[in-house]
N, C-alpha and C positions, 0 to 999 in steps of 0.2 A: 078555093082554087089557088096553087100554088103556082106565082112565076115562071116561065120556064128557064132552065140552067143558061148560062152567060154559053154564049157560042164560042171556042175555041178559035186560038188565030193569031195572030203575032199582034193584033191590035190590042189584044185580052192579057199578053203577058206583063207581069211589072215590069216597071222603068230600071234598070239598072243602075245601080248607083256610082257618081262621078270616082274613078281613081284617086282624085285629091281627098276623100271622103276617108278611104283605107287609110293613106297615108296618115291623115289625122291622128285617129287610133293608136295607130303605132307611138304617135307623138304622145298622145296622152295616156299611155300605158309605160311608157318609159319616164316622164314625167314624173309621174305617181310612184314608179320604182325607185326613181331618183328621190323623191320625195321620203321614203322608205329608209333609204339606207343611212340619209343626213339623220334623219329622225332614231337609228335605232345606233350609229356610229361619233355622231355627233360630239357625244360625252366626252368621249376617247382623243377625238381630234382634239378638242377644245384645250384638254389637261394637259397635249403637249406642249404647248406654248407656252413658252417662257411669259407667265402672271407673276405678278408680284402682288398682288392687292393679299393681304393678309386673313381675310374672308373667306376664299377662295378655300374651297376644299380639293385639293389636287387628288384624280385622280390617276391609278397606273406607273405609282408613285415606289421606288421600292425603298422605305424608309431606312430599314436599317443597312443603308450605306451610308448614313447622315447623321450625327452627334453633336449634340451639347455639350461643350465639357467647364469643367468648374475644378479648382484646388481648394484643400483645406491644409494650413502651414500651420495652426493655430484653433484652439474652440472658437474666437470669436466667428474666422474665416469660415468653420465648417458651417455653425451657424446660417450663417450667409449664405451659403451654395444649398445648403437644402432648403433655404426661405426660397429660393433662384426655382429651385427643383421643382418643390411646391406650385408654385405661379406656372411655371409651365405644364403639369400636371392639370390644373384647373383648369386651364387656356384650353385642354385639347389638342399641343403639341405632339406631331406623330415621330420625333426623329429620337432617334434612341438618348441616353442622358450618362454620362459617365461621368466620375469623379474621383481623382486623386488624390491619395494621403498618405501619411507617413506611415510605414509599413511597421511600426514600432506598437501603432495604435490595434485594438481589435475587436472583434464583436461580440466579444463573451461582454456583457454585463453584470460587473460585478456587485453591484450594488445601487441602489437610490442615485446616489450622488455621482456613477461614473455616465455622466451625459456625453461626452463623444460618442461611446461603445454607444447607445442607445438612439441617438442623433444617427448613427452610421446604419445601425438597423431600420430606424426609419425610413430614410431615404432608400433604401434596398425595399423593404418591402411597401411601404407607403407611393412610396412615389415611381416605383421599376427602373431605380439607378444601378447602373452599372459600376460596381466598387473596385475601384485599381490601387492597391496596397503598393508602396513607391518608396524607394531607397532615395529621401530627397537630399538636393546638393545643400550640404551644412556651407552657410557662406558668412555665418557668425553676423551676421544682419537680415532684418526678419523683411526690406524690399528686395534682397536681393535674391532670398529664398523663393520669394514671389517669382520671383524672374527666372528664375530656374525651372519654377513650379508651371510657368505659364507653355515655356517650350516642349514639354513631355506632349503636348495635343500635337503636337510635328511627326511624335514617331508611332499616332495610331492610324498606322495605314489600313489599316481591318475595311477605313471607311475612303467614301469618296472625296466628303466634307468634314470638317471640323468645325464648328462654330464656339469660341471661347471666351468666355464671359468674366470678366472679373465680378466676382460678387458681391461686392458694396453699390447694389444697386437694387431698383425697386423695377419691375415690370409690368407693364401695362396689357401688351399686346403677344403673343408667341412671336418667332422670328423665322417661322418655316420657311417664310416665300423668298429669306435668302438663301436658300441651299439650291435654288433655280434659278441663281443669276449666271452668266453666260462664265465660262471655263474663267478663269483666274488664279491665280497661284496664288494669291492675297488679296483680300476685299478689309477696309479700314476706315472708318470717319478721318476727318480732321482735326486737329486741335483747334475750334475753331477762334478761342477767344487769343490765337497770336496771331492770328489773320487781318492786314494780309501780309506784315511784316514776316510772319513764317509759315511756310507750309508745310507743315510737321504735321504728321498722323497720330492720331491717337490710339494707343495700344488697351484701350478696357474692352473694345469688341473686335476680334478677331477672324475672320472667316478664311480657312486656308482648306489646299487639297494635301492632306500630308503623305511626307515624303521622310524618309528615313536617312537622307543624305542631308537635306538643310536643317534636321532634326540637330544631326552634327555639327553639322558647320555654323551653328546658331548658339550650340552649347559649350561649342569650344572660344567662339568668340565672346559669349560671356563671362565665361573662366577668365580669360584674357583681359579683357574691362576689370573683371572686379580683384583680381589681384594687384593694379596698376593704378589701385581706387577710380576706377571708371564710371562709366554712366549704366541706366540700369536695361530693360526689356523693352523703353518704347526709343530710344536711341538706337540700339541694336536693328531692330525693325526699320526705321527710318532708313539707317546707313544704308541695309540690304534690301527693300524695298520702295524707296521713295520716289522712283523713277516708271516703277510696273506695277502698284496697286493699282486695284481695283476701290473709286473713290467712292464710300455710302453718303448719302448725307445726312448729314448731320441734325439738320430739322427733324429727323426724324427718328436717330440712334446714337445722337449725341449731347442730349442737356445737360449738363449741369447742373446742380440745386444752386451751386451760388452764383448762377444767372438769375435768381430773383432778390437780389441783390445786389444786383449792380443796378446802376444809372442811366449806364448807356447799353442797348444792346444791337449797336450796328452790327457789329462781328458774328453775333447769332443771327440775325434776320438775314443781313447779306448788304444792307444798305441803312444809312441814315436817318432816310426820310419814311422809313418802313413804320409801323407802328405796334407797340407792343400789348398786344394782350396775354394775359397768361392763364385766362379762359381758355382760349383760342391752341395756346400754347401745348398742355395738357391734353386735347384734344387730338393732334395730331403726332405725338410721341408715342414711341411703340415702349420704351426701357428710359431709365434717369439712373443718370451718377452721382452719390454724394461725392462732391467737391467744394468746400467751403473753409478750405483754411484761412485762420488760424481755429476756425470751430472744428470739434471734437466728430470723431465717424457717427453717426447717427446711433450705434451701442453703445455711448458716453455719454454719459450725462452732462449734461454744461453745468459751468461754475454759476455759481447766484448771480453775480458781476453782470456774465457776458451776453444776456438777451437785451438790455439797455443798450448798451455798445454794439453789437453787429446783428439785432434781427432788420430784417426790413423796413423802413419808413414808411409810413402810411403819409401819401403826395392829395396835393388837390388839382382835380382837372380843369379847364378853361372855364367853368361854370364856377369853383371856388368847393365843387361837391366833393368830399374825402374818397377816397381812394386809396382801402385796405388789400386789395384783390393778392397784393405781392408779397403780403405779411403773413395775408390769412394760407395761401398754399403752399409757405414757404414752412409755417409751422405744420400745417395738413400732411406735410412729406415724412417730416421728422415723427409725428405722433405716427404715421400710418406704421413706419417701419418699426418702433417702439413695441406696438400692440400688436404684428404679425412674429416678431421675435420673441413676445412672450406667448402667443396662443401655441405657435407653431414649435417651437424649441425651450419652451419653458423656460426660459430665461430672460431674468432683471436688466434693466439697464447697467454699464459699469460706472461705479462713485465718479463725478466729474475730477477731473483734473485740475493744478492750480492756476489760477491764472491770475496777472498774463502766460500767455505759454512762453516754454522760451522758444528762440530764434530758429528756425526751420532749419533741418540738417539734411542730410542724405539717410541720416539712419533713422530707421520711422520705430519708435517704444509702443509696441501691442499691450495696454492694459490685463490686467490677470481680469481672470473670467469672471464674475458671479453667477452661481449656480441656481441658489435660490429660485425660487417660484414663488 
């Protein structure tokens, strides 16, 4: 026997549910939306921000308004810029890579032994350099060539960035996340080790928005200097920018090699009582400059003499325990670039020079090349 059916009646109808209950809903359905679009837009937002961490994979990025650029005056120089090339190739640098040469040079290889032509094909097809063949300023001095050589990234306005490298150096890190520092007409380290008696900038990393009018007026005033036997491209720089750079620092794109070599390194750390490790050191460098006069570029070989006389000191610390760290990375630098200039450009180191060397000039003697392998 079956129940009989519920009686009909306003006591029988459901309760109707509170207004605040709808309104809910709506909350958490928009919520959830919100939730949605952070989660599927999120990416996008994020890459616009000016990041700097070098990790960072930017994206919504339009690369090739953004360049590396590098000079070849010389075989050792080109050397060098496609060692440069290389390294950021590896790295997974995304900004395009040009490079400068003297338009005398060419790509026909003629033989075994013509290693520019073959060094130039490289980097064009090894590495996706961009090759700019260049009527360079003959200034009968191979710094001042440089200097000439350095201001031609002024007149590729193709781009939005420049970023320019001198090549006698070794790199660690790419250098993407500066092409997304805030507008500047010039971005530059310091010279740190005249600090703080001078605040002079350092001209081996260069980051500009080129302009084809300060292209000029940078080329004309180094005409100017070097006929009047003047100073060279990081004076120039100073005069006309020392006042609106944009300042890098230097802990981080500006070492030195013969910082580990010196005794004191206030002027790198920033202070006195800082302590040096150079563990530490190597860790947070993104690129290193050889800078070690009166020792030879790191493609020269040193004299028998001169590792006695200027490598590093091996020190004892408060416990009396030795203390090689500054000897051992100081040769680690010089062997690394040795061994990536012969894998990479199949080329010997050059015969040492004599020494003592003599007395420091303005005019800098580029050893002849060895070709060898």
């Amino acid at each position: 026997m079956f129940p009989p059916p519920p009686k009909s009646g306003r006591f029988n109808r459901p309760t109707p549910r509170p207004p605040f209950y709808r309104r809910a809903r709506y909350v958490y359905l928009a919520f959830i939306l919100l939730l949605l679009y952070i989660w599927l837009s999120g990416s996008s937002l994020l890459s616009r921000a000016p990041v700097h961490a070098p990790s960072i994979r930017f994206k919504n990025v339009d690369w090739s308004l953004y360049a590396y650029s590098s000079f070849a005056t010389s075989s050792a120089y080109l050397c060098n810029s496609v060692m440069l090339f290389e390294t950021l190739s590896r790295l997974g640098s995304k900004a395009d890579r040009i490079l400068f040469y003297p338009e005398s040079w060419d790509l026909t290889v003629s033989d075994s032994h013509d290693r520019d032509s073959q060094l130039l094909v490289k980097a064009q097809e090894d590495y996706e350099v961009k090759l700019i063949p260049t009527e360079m300023e003959k200034a009968g001095d191979e710094t001042w060539n440089a200097s000439f050589a350095k201001f031609l990234a002024w007149d590729q306005t193709q781009y939005d960035r420049v970023l320019h490298l001198d090549s006698d150096m070794t790199m660690y890190k790419h250098l993407d996340e500066l092409f997304m520092l805030p507008h500047a007409q010039i971005a530059m380290t310091r010279a740190y080790w005249d600090l703080p008696e001078k605040r002079a900038l350092s001209s081996r990393l260069v980051l500009i928005e080129p302009s084809h009018s300060e292209y000029e007026r940078l080329m004309q005033a180094g005409r100017a200097a070097q006929s009047q036997g003047g100073t060279f491209d990081m004076d120039s720089l100073n005069r006309f920018y020392d006042d609106t750079a944009l300042v890098l620092p230097h802990l981080r794109y500006g070492l030195t090699s013969g910082e580990f070599r010196s005794e004191d390194h206030k002027h790198y750390l920033g202070r006195s009582e800082a302590a040096w490790d150079p563990g530490w050191v190597m860790k947070e460098i993104s690129l290193l400059h050889f800078s070690d006069y009166p020792i030879p570029k790191p493609w020269v070989m040193w004299p028998r003499n001169l590792l006695a006389e200027k490598v590093p000191q091996c020190k004892r610390d408060e416990g009396g325990k030795e203390d090689c760290r500054d000897k051992k990375t100081w040769l680690g630098l010089y062997d690394d670039f040795r061994q990536r200039r012969k894998d990479i450009c199949g080329l010997l180191s050059v015969p040492a020079p004599d020494w003592p060397p003599p007395e420091k000039s303005n005019t800098t003697q580029v050893p002849e090349e060895d070709t060898s392998t």
